[in-house]
C-alpha positions as semicolon CSV with decimal commas, in nm:
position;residue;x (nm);y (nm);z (nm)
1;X;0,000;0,000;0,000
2;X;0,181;0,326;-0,134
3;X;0,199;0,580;0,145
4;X;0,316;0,946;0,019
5;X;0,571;1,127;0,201
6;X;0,671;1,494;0,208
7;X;0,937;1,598;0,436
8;X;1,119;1,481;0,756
9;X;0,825;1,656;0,976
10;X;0,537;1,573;0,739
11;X;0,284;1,308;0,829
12;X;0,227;1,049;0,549
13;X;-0,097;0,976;0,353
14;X;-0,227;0,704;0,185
15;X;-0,317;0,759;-0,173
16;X;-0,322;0,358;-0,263
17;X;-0,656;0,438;-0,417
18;X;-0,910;0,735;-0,554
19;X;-1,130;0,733;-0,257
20;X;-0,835;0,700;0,024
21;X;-0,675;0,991;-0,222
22;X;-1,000;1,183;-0,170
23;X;-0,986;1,095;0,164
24;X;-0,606;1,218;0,188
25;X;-0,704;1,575;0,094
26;X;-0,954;1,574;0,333
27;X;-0,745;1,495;0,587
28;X;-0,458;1,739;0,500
29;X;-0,698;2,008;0,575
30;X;-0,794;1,890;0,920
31;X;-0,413;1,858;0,987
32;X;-0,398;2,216;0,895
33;X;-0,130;2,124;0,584
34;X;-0,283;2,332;0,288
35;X;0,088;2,360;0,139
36;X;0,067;1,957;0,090
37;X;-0,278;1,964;-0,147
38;X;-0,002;2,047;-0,456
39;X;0,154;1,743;-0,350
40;X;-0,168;1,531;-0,498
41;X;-0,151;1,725;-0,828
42;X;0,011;1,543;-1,105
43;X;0,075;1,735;-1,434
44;X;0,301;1,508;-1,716
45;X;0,557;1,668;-1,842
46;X;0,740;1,655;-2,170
47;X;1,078;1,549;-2,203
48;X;1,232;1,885;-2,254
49;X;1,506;2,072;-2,141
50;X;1,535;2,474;-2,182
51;X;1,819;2,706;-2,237
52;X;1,886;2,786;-1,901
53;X;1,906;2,401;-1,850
54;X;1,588;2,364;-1,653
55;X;1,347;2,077;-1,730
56;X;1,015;2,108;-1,762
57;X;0,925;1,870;-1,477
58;X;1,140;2,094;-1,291
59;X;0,923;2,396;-1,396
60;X;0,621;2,240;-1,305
61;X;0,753;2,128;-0,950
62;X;0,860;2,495;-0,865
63;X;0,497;2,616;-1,001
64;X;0,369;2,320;-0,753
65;X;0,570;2,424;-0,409
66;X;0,531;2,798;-0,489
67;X;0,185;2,682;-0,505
68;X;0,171;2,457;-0,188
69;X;0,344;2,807;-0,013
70;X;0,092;3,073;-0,100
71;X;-0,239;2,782;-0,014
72;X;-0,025;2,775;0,376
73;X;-0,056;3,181;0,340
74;X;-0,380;3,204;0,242
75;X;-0,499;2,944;0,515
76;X;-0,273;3,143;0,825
77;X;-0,498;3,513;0,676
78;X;-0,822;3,317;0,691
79;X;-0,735;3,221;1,049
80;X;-0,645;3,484;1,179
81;X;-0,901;3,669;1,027
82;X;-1,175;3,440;1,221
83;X;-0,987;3,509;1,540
84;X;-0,985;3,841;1,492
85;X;-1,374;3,926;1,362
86;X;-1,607;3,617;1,448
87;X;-1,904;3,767;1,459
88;X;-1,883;3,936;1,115
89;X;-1,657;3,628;0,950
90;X;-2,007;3,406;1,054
91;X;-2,242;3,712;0,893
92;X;-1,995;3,658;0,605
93;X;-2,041;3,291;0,547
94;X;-2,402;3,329;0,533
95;X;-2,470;3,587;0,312
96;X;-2,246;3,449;0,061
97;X;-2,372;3,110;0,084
98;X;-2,723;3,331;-0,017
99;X;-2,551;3,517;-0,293
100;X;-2,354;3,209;-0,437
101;X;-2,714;3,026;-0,445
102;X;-2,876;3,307;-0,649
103;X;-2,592;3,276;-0,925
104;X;-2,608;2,908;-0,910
105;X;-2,274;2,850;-0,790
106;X;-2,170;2,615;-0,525
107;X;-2,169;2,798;-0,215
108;X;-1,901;2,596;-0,048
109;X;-1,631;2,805;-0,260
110;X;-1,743;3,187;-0,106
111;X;-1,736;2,978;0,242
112;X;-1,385;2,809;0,213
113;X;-1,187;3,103;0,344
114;X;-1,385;3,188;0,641
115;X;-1,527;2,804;0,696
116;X;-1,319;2,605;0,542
117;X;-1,357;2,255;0,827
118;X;-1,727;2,259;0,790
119;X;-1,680;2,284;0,396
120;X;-1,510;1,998;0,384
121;X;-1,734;1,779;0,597
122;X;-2,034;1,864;0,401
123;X;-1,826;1,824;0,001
124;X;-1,620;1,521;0,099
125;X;-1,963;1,347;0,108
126;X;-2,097;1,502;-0,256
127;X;-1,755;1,386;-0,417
128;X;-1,710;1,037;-0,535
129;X;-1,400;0,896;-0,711
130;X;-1,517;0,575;-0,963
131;X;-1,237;0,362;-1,058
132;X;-1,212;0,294;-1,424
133;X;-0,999;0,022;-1,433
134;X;-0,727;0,109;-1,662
135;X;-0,556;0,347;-1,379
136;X;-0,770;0,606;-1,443
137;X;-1,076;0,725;-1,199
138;X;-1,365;0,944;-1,278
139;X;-1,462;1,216;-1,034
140;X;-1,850;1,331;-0,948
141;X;-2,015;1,549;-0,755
142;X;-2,373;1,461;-0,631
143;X;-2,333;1,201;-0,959
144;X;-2,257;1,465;-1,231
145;X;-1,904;1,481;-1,374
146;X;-1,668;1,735;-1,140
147;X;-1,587;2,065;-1,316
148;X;-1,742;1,936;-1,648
149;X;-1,536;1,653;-1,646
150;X;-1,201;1,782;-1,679
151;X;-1,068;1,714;-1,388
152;X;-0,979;1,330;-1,327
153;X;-0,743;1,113;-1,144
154;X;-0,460;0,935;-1,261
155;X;-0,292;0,632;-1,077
156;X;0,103;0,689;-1,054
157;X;0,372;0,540;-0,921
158;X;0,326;0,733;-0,596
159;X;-0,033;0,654;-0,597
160;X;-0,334;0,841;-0,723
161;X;-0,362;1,203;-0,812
162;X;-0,539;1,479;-0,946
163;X;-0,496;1,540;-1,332
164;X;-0,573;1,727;-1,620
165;X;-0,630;1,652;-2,016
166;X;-0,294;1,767;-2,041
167;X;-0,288;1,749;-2,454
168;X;-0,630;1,910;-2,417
169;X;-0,469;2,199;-2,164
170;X;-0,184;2,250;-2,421
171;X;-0,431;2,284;-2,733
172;X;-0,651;2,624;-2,544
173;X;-0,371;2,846;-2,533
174;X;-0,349;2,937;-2,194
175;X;-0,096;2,635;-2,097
176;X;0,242;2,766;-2,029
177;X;0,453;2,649;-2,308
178;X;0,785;2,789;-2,262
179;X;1,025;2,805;-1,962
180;X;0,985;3,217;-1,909
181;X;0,540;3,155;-1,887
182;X;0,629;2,834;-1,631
183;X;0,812;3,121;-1,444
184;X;0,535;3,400;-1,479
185;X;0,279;3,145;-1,302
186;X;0,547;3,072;-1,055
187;X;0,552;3,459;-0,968
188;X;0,187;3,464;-0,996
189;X;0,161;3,210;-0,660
190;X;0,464;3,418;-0,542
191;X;0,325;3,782;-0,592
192;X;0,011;3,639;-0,426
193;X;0,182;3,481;-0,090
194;X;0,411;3,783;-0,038
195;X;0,051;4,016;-0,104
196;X;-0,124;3,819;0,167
197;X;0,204;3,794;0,357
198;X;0,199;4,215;0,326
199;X;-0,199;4,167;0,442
200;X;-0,088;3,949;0,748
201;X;0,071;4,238;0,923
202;X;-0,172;4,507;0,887
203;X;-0,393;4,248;1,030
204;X;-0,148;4,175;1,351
205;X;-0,082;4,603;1,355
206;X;-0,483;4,584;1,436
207;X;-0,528;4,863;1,147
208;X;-0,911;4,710;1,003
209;X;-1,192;4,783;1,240
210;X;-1,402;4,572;1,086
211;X;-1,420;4,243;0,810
212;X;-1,545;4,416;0,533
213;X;-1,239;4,704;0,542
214;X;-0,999;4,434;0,561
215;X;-1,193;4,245;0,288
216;X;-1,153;4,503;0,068
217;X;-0,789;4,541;0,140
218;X;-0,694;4,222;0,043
219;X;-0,874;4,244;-0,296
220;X;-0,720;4,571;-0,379
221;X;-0,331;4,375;-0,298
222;X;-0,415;4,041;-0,409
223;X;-0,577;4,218;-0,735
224;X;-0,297;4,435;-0,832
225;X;-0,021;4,119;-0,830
226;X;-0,262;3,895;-1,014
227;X;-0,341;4,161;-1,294
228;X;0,044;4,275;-1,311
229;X;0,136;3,910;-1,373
230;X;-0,193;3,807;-1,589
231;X;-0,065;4,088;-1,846
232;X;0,290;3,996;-1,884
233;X;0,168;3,611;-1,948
234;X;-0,079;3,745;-2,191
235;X;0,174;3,963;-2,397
236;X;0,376;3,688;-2,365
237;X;0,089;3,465;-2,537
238;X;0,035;3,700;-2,796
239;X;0,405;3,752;-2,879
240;X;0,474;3,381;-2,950
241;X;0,151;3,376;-3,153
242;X;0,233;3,659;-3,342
243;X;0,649;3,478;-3,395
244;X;0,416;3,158;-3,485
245;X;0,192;3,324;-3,777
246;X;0,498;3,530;-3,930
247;X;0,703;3,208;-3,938
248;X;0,443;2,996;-4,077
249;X;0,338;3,260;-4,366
250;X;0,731;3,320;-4,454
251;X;0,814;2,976;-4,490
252;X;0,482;2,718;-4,458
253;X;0,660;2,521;-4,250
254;X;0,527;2,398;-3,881
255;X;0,708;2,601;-3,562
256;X;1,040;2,414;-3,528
257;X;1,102;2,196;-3,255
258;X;1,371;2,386;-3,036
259;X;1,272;2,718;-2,958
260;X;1,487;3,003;-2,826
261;X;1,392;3,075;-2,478
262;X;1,546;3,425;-2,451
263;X;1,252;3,673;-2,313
264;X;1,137;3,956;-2,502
């Protein structure tokens, strides 16, 4: 039975199969480990090395931990920002379990930063992993595919994980391609952590007097990194697109296989 490990200190889950993976999460967030969910993502990478002499699975592992950092960030705010304004944090939860309803989205997700325990106890029973049998599983919630059936599970050889389409990811566009976008969404979890990092203090220098001022606080922070980093990728996007058309009208021939990697 394949246990997964992270770490001298960290506690070990078992992820032998899609339900004790399900069950795994879960538990992570009762041990108060957010910065181990990355650790159940798995995202194939190709065989490719860039110019700088990083690897692509190397890429996508310092996307994952700089993802694993800003989820233990996020989840040390939302605490402290319980502690700090109960009363309002419960008014919170309500009315956007209300509001979520009225646009028919699932209320657990405007709940998960000031509830996040009693979240999980009521969507670990709605979400069902179904074992295909050819190391695959399928993933439902309340018996309907989970996030339009794009998100699966995949059985490796340190048990099962999350996964993504990832020919299917590539082919939209918005899949990081080259080494310099791996590094903008690295920045992006970065930018966000140190934001909410920034956010942490004001909340321990007592400077909100109430939920909704520090509420808006974090959106203005948290907003400004994500846009700043959300246009560079984009111009970066558009800028191998546009190298990609002018290539293939010049000479009719398909994108070569090794690209330069030198930033714009």
């Amino acid at each position: 039975m394949p246990l997964a490990l992270w770490g001298c200190s960290d506690p070990a889950y078992d992820t032998s199969t899609p339900q004790r993976m399900l069950s795994a999460a879960e538990q992570m967030l009762v041990d108060e480990r957010p910065d181990l969910l990355p650790t159940l993502i798995h995202l194939q990478p190709r065989d490719i090395t860039y110019d700088d002499g990083v690897t692509e699975a190397s890429a996508i592992d310092d996307v994952r931990e700089k993802l694993g950092d800003m989820l233990a960030q996020l989840w040390r705010v939302a605490e402290k920002l319980r502690n700090r304004f109960p009363t309002e944090a419960s008014k919170e939860v309500r009315a956007g379990q209300q509001a979520a309803s009225q646009r028919g989205l699932p209320p657990w997700i405007t709940r998960l930063l000031t509830d996040p325990r009693t979240v999980i106890d009521e969507q670990r029973t709605r979400l069902e992993a179904e074992d295909l049998g050819d190391g695959t599983a399928a993933l439902t919630i309340d018996g309907e595919p989970a996030f339009g059936g794009v998100l699966g599970m995949l059985e490796t050889g340190d048990g099962w994980r999350f996964t993504v389409p990832i020919e299917l990811a590539r082919s939209s566009g918005w899949w990081p391609d080259t080494r310099h976008e791996w590094a903008v969404v690295a920045a992006l979890m970065l930018g966000i952590e140190n934001s909410l990092r920034d956010f942490e203090k004001e909340i321990d220098g007592d400077k909100f007097a109430s939920l909704g001022e520090a509420s808006e606080r974090v959106g203005r922070i948290v907003g400004e990194s994500v846009v700043v980093q959300s246009i560079i990728y984009a111009q970066m996007k558009r800028t191998k697109e546009t190298k990609e058309s002018a290539a293939t009208a010049g000479s009719g021939d398909p994108e070569p296989a090794v690209r330069s990697e030198t930033p714009e």
